[in-house]
N, CA, C and O atoms as a DFTB+ gen file, in Angstrom:
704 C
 N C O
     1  1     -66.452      74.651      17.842
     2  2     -67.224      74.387      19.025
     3  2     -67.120      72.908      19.349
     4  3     -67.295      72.011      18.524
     5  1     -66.884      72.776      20.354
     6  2     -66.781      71.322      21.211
     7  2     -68.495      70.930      21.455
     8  3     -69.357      71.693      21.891
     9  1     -68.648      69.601      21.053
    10  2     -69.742      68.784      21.357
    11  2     -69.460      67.876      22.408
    12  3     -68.264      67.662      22.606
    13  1     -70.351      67.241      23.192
    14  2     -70.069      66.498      24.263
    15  2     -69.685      65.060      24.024
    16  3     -69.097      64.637      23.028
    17  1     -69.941      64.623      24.677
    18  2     -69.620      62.862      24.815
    19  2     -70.632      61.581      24.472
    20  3     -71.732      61.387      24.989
    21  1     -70.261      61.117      23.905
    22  2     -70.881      60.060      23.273
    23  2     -71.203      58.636      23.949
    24  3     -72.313      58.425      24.438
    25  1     -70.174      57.660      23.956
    26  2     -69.978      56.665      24.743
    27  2     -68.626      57.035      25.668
    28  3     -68.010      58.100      25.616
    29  1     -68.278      55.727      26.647
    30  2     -66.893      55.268      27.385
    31  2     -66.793      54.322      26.457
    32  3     -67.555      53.914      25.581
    33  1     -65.181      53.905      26.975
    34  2     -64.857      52.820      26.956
    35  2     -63.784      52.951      27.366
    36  3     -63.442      54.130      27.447
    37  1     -62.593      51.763      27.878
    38  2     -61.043      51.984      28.228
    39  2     -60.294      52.319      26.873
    40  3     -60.534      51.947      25.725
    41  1     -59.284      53.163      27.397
    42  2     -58.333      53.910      26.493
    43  2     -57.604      52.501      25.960
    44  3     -57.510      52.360      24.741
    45  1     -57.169      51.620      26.702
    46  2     -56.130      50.570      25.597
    47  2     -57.613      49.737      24.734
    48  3     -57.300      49.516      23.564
    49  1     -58.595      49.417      24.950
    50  2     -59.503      48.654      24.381
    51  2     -60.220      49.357      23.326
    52  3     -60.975      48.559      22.770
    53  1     -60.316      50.875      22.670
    54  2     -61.013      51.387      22.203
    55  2     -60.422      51.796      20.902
    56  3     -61.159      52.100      19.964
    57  1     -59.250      51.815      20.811
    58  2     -58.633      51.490      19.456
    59  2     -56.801      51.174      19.632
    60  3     -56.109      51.883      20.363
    61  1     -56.202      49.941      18.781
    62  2     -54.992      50.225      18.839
    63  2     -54.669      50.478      17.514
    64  3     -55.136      49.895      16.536
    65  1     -53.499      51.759      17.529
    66  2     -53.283      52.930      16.791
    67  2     -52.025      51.900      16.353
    68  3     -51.827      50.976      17.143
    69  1     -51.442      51.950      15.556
    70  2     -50.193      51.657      14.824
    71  2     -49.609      53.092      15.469
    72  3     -50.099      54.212      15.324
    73  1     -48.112      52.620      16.416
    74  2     -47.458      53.706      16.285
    75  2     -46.718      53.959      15.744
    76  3     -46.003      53.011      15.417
    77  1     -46.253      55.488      15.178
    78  2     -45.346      55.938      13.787
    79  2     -44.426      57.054      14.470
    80  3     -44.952      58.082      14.897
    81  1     -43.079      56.849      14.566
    82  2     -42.316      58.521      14.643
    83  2     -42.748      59.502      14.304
    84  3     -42.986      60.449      15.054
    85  1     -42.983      59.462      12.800
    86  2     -44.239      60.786      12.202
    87  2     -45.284      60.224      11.218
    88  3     -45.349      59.118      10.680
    89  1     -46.054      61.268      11.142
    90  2     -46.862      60.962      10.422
    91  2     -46.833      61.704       8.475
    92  3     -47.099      62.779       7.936
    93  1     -46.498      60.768       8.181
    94  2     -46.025      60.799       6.531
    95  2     -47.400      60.720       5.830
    96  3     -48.212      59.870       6.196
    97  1     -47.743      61.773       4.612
    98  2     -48.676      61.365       3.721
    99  2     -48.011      61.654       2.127
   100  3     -46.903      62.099       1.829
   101  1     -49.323      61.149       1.113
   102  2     -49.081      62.186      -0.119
   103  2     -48.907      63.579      -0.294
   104  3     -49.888      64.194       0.123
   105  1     -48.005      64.313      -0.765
   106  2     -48.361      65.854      -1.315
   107  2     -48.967      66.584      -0.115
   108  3     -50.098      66.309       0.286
   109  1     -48.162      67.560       0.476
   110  2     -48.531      68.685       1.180
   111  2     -49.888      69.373       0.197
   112  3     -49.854      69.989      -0.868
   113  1     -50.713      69.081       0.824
   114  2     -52.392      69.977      -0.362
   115  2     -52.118      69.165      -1.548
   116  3     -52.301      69.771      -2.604
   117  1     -51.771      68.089      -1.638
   118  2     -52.063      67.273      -2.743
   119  2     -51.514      67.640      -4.168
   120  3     -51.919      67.380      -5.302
   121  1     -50.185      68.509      -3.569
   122  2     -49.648      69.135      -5.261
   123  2     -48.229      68.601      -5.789
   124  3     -47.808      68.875      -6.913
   125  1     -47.465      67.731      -4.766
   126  2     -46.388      67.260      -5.280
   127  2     -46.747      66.047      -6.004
   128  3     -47.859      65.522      -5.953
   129  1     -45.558      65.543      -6.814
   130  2     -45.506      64.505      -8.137
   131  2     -46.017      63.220      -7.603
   132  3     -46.175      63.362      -6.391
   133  1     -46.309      62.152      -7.947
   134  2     -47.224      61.150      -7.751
   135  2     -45.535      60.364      -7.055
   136  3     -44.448      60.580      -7.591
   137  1     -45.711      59.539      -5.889
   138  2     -45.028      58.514      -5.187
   139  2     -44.105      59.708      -4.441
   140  3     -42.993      59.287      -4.122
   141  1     -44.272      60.652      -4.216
   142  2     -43.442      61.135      -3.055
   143  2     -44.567      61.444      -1.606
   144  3     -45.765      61.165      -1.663
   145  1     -43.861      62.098      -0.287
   146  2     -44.282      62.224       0.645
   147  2     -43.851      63.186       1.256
   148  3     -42.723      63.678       1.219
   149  1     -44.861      63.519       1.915
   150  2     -44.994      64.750       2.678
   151  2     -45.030      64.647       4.075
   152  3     -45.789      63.783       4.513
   153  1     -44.234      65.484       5.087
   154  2     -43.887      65.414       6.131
   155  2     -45.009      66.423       6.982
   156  3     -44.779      67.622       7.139
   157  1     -46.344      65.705       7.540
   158  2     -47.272      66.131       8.036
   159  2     -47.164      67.286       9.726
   160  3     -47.510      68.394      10.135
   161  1     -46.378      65.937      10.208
   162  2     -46.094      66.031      11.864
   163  2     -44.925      67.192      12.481
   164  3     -44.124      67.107      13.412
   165  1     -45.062      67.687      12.044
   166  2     -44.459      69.534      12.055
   167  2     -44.246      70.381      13.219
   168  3     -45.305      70.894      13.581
   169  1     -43.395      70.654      13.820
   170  2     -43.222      72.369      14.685
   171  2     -44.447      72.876      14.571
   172  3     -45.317      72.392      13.846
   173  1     -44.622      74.200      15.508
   174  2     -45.100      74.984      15.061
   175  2     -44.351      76.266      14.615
   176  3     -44.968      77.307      14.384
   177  1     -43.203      76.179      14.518
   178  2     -42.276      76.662      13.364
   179  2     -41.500      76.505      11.881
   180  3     -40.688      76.959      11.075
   181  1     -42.611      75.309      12.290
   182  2     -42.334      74.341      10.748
   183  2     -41.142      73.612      10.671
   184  3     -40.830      72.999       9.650
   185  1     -40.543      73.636      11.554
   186  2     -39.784      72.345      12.117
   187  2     -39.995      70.650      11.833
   188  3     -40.939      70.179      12.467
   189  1     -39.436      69.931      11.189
   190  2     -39.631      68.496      11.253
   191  2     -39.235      67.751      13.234
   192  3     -39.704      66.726      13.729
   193  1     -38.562      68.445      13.681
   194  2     -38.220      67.787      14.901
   195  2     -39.374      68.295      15.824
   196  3     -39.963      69.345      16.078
   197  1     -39.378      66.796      16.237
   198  2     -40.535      66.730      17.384
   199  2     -40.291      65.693      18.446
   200  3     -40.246      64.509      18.114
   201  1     -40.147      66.016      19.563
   202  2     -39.987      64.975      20.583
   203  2     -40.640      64.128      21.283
   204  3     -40.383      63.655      22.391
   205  1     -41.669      63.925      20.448
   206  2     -42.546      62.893      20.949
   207  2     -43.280      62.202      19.801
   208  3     -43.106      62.926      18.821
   209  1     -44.212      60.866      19.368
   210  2     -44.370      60.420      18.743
   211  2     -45.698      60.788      18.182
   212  3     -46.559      61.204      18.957
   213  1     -46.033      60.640      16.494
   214  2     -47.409      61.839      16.241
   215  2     -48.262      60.467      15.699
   216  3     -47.439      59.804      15.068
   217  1     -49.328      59.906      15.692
   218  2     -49.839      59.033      15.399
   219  2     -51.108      59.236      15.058
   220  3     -51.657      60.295      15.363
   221  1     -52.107      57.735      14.017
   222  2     -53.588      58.084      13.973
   223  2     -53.505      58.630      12.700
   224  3     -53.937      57.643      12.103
   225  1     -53.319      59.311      11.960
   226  2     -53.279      60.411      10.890
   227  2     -54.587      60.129      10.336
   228  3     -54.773      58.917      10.223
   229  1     -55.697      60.957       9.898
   230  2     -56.774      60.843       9.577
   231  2     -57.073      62.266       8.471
   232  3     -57.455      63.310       8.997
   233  1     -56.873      62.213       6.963
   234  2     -57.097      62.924       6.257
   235  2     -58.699      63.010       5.533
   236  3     -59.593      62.210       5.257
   237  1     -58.423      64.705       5.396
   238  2     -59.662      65.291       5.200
   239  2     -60.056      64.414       3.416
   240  3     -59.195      63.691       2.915
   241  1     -61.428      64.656       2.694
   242  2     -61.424      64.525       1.359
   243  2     -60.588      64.587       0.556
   244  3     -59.957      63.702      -0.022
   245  1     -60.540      66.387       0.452
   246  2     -60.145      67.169      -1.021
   247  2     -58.320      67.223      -0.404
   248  3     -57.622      68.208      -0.647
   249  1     -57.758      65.954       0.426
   250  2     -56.461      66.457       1.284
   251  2     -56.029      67.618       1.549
   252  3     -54.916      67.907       1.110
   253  1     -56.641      68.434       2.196
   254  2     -56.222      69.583       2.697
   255  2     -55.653      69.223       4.273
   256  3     -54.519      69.239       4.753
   257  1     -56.732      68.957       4.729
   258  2     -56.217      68.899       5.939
   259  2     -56.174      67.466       6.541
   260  3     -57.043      66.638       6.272
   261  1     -55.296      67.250       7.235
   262  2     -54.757      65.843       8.006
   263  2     -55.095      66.115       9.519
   264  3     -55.140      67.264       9.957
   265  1     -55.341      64.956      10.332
   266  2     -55.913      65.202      12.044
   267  2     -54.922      64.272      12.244
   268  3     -54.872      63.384      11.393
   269  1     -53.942      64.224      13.334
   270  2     -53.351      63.541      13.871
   271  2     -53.166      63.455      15.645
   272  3     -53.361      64.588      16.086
   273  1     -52.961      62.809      16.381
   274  2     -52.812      62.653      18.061
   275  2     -50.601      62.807      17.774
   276  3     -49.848      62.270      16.962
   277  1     -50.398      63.657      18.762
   278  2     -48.830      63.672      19.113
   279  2     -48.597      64.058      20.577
   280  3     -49.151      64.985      21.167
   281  1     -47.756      63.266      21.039
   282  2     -47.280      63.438      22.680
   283  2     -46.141      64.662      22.560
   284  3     -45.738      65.075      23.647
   285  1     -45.529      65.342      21.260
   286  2     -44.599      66.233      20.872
   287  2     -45.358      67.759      21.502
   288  3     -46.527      68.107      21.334
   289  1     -44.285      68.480      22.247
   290  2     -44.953      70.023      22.787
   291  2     -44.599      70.921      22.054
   292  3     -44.862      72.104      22.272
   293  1     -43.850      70.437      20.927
   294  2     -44.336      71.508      19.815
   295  2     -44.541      71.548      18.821
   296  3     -43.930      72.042      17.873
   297  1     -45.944      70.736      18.950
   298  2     -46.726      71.003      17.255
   299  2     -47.156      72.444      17.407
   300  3     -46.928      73.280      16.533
   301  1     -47.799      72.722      18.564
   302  2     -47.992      74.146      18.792
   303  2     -47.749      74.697      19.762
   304  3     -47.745      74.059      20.815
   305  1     -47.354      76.591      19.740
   306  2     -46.654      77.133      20.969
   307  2     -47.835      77.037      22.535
   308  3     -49.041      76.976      22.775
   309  1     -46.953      77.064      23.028
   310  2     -48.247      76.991      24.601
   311  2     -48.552      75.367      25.052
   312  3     -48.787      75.121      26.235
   313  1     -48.535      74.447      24.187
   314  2     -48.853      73.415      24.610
   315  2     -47.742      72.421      25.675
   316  3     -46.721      71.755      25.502
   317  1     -48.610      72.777      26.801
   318  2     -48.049      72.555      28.205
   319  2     -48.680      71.118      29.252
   320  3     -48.357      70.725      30.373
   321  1     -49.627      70.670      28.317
   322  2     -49.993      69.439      29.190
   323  2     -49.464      68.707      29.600
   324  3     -49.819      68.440      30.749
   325  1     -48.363      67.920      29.067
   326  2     -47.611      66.831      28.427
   327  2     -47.764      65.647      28.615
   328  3     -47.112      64.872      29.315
   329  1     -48.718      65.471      27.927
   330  2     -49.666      64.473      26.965
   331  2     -49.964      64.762      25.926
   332  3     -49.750      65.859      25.409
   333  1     -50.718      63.481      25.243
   334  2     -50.916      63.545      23.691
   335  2     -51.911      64.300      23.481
   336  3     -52.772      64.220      24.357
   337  1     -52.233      65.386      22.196
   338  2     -53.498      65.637      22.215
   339  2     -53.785      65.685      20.792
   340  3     -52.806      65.333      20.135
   341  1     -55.062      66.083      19.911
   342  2     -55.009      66.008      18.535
   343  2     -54.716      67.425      17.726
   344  3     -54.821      68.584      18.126
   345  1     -54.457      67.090      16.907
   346  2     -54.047      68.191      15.871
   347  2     -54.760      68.155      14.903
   348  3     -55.368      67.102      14.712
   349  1     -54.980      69.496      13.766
   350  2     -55.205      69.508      12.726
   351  2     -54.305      69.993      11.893
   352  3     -54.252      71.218      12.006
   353  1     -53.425      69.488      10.947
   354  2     -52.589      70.391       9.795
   355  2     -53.435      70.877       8.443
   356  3     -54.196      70.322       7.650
   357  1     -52.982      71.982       8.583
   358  2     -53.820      72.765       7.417
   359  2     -52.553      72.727       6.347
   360  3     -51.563      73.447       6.483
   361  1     -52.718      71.841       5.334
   362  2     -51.578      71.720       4.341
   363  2     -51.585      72.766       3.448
   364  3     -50.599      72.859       2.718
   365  1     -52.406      73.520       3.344
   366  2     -52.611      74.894       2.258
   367  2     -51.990      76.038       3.163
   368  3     -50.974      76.614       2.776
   369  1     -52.672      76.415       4.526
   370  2     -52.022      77.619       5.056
   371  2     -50.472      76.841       5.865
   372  3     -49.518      77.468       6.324
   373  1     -50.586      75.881       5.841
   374  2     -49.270      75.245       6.777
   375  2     -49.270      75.573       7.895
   376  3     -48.325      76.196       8.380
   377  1     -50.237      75.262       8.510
   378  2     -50.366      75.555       9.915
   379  2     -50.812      74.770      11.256
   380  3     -52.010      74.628      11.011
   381  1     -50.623      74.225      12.408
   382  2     -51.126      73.775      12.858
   383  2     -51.958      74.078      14.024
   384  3     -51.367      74.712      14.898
   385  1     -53.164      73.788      14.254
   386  2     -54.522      74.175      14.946
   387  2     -54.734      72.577      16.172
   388  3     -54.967      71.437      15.769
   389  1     -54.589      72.929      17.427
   390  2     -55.254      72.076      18.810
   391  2     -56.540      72.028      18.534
   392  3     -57.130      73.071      18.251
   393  1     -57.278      70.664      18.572
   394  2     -58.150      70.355      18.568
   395  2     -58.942      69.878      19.903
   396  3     -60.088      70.293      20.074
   397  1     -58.210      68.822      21.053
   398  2     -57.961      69.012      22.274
   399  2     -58.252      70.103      22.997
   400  3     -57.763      69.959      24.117
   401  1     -58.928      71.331      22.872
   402  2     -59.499      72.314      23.867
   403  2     -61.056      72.241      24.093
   404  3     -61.624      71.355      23.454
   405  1     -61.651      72.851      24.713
   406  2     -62.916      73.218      25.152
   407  2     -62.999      74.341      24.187
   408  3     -62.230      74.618      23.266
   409  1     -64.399      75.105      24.692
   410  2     -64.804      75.979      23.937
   411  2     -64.241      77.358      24.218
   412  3     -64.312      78.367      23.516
   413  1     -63.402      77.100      25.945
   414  2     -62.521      78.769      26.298
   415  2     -61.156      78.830      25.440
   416  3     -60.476      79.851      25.337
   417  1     -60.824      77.465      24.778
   418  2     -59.803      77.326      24.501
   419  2     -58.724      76.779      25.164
   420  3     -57.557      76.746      24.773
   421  1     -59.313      76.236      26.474
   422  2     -58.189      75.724      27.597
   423  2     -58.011      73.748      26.992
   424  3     -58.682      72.789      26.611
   425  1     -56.810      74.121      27.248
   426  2     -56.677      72.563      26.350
   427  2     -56.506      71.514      27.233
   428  3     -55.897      71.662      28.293
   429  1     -57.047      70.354      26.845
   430  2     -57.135      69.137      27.914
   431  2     -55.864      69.098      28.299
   432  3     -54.935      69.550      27.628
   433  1     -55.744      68.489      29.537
   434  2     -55.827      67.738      31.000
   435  2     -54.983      66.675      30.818
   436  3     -53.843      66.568      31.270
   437  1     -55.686      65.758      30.023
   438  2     -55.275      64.216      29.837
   439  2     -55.404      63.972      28.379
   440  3     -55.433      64.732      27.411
   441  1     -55.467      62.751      28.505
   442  2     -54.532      61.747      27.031
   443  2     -55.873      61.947      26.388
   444  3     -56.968      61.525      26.760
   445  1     -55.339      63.201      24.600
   446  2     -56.461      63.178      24.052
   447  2     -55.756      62.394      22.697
   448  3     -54.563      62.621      22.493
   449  1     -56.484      61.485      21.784
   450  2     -55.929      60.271      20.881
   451  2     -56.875      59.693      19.458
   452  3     -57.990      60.131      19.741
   453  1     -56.983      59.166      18.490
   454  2     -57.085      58.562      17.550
   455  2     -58.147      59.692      16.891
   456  3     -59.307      59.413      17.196
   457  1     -58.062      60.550      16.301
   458  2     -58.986      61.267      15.588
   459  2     -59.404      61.057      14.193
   460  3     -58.664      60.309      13.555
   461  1     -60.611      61.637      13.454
   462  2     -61.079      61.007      12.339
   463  2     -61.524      62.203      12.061
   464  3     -62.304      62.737      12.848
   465  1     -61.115      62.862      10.885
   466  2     -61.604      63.561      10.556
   467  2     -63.004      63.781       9.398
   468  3     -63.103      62.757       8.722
   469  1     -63.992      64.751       9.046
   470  2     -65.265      64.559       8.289
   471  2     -63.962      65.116       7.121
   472  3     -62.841      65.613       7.227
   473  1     -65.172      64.558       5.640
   474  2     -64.500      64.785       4.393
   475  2     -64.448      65.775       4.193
   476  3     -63.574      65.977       3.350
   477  1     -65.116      66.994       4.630
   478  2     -64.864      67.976       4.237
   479  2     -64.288      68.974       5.572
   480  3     -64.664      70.136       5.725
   481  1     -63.503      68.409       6.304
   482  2     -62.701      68.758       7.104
   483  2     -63.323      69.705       8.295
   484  3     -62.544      70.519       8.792
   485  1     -64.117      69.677       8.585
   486  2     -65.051      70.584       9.108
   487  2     -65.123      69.879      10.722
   488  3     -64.821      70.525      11.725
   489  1     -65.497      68.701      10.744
   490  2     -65.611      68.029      12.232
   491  2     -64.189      67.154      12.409
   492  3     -63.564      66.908      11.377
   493  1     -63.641      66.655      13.754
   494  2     -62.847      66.333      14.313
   495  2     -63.225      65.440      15.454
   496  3     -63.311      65.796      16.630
   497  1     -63.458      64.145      14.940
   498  2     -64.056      62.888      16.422
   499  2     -62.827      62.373      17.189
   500  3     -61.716      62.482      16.670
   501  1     -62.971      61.836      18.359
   502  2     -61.689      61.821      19.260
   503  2     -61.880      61.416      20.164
   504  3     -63.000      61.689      20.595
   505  1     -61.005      60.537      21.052
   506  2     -61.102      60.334      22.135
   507  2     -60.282      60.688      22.888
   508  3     -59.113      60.443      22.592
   509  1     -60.588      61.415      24.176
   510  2     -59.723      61.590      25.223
   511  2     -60.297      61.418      27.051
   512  3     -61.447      61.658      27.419
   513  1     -59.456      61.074      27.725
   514  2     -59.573      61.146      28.931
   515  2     -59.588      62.455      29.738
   516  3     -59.410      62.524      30.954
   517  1     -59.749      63.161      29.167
   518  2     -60.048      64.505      29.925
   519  2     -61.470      65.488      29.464
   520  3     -61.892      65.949      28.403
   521  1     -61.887      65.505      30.816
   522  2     -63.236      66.565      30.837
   523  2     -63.472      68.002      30.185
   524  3     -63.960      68.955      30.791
   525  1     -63.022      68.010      28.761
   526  2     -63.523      68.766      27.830
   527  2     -64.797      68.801      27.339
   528  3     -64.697      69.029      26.133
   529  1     -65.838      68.703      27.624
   530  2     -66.884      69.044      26.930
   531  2     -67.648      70.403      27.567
   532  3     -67.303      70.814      28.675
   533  1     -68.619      71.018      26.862
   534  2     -69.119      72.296      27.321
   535  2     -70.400      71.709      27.362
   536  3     -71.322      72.361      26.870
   537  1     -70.670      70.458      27.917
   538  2     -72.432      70.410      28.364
   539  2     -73.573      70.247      27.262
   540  3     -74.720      69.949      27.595
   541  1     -73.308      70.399      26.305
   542  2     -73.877      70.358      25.011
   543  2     -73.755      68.404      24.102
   544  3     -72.849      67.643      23.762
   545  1     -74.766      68.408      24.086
   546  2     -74.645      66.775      22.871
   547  2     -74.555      67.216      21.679
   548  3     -74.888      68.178      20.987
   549  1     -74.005      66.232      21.631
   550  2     -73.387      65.950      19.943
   551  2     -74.230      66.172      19.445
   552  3     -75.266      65.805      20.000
   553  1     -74.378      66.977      17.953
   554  2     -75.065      66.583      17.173
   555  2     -74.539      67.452      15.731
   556  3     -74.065      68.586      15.800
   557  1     -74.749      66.562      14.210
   558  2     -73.845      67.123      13.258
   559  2     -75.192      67.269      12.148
   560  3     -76.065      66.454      11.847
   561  1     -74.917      68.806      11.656
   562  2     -76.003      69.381      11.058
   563  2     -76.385      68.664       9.526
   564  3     -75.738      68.671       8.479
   565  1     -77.678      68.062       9.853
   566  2     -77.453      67.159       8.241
   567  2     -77.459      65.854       8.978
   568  3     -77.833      64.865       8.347
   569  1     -77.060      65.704      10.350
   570  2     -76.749      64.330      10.633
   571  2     -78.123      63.224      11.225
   572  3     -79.350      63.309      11.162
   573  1     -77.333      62.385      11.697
   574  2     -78.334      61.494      12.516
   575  2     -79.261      62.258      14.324
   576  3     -78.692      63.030      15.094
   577  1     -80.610      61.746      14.496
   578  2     -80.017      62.102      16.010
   579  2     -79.349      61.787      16.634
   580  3     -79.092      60.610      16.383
   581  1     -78.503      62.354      17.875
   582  2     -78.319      61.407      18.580
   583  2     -78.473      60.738      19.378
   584  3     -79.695      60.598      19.428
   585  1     -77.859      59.938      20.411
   586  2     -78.417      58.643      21.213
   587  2     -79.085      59.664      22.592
   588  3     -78.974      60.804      23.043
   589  1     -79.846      58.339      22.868
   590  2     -80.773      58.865      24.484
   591  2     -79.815      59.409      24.901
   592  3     -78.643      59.613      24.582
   593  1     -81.040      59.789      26.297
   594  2     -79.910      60.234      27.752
   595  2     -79.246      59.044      28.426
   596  3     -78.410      59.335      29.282
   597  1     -79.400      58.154      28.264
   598  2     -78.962      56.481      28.536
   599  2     -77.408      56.928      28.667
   600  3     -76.675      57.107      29.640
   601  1     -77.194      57.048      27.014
   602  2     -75.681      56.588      26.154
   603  2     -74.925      57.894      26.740
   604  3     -73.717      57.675      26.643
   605  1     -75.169      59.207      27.326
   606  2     -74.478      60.246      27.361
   607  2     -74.037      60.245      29.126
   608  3     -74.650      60.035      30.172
   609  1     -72.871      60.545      28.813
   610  2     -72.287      60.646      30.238
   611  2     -72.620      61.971      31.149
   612  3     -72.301      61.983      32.337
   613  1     -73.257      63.049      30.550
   614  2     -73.557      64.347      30.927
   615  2     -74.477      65.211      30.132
   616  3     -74.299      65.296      28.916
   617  1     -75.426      65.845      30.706
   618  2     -76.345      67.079      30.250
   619  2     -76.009      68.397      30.384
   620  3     -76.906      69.234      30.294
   621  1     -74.502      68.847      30.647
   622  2     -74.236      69.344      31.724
   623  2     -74.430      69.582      32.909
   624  3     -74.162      70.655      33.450
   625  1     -74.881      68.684      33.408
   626  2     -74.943      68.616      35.319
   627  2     -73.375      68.549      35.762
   628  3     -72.335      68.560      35.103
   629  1     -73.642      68.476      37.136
   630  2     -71.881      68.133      37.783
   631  2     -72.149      67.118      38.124
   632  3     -72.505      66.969      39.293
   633  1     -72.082      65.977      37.207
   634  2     -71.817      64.665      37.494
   635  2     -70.338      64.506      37.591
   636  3     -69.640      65.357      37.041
   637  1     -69.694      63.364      38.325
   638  2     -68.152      62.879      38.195
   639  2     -67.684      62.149      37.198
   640  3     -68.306      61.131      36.895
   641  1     -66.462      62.521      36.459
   642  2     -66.355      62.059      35.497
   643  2     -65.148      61.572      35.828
   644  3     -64.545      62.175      36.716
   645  1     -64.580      60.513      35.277
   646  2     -63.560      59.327      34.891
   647  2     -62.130      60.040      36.213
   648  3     -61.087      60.505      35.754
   649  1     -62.328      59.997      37.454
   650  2     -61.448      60.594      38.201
   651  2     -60.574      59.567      38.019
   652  3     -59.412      59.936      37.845
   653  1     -60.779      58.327      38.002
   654  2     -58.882      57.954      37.486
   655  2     -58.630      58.268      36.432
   656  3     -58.057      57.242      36.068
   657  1     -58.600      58.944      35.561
   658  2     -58.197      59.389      34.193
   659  2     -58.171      57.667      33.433
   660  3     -57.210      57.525      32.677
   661  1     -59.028      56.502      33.553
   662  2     -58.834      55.466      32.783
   663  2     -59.454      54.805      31.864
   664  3     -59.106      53.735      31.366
   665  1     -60.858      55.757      31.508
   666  2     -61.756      55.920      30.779
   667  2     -61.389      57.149      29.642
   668  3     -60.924      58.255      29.917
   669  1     -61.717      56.656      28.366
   670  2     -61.415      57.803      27.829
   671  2     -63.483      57.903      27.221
   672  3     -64.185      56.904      27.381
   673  1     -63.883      58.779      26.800
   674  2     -64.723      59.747      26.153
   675  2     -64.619      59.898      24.702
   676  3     -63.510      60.243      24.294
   677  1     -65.586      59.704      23.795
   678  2     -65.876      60.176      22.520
   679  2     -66.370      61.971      22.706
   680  3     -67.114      62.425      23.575
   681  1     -65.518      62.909      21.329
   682  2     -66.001      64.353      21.375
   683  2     -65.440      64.862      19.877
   684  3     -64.361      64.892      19.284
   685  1     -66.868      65.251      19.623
   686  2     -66.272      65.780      18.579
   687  2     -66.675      67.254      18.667
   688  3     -67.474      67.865      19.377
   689  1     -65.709      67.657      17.542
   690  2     -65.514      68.798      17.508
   691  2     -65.632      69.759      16.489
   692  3     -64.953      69.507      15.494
   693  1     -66.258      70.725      16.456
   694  2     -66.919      71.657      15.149
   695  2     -65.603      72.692      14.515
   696  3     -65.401      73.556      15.368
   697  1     -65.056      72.801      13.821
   698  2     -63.831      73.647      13.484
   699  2     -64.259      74.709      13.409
   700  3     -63.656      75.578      14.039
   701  1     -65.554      75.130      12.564
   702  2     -65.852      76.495      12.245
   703  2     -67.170      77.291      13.705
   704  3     -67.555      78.457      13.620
């Protein structure tokens, strides 16, 4: 489930990402020999070739799962935006899961980027320039409250949101 929006800020001012061709970690699920690497940024045929650049990489605790942003259209089938959006790799089932959708499943619009994933892989924070949220505030069970109606860009009303696409949006996102 998609949570709403947090703060703005501009997309180049809100984080700069080191960019990487792919995104390399330890041990696919943390089981190969100590000093090798694992090739995260994947097909969704399990393909190493990808035509666009995968960046951000943000791993779970127990390394299962890795969150990464890629401008590549096929980390997964269907993905037709063409723009960046985030990913999750599931290094145990080997699979990769869009994080970048709403709650119908329709996947952003615009440039979604730098994700962080919770330790126990469960939430997915992010920023993107596109109007994904389902009207709902953030909030993470166990967590803090969160901020006034001040700090939130929407209650779900039809307010206008970032029509030059040059603002990006904080959203996180519930996996289960």
């Amino acid at each position: 489930m998609l949570r709403t929006v947090i703060r703005r800020g501009a997309v180049g001012a809100v984080s700069a990402s080191l960019l990487l061709a792919s995104v390399l970690v330890t041990a696919p699920g943390g089981a190969a020999e100590a000093g090798t690497n694992g090739l995260v940024s994947l097909a969704a045929n399990g393909s190493p070739t990808l035509t666009g650049a995968s960046t951000t990489p943000s791993m779970s605790g127990d390394a299962r799962y890795v969150a990464f942003d890629s401008a590549a259209p096929q980390v997964v089938a269907g993905d037709g935006n063409g723009a960046s959006d985030v990913f999750v790799r599931d290094l145990v089932a080997n699979k990769n899961i869009l994080i970048s959708k709403n709650d119908q499943g329709t996947q952003a619009a615009g440039i979604s980027t730098d994700p962080v994933i919770s330790r126990n892989g469960r939430f997915v924070a992010f920023l993107s320039t596109a109007s994904i949220d389902d009207g709902v505030n953030a909030s993470v069970p166990g967590g803090c409250d969160p901020p006034g109606p001040d700090e939130y860009d929407t209650y779900g009303s039809n307010e206008v949101k970032d029509k030059n696409g040059t603002l990006a949006d904080v959203y996180v996102h519930d996996r289960d």
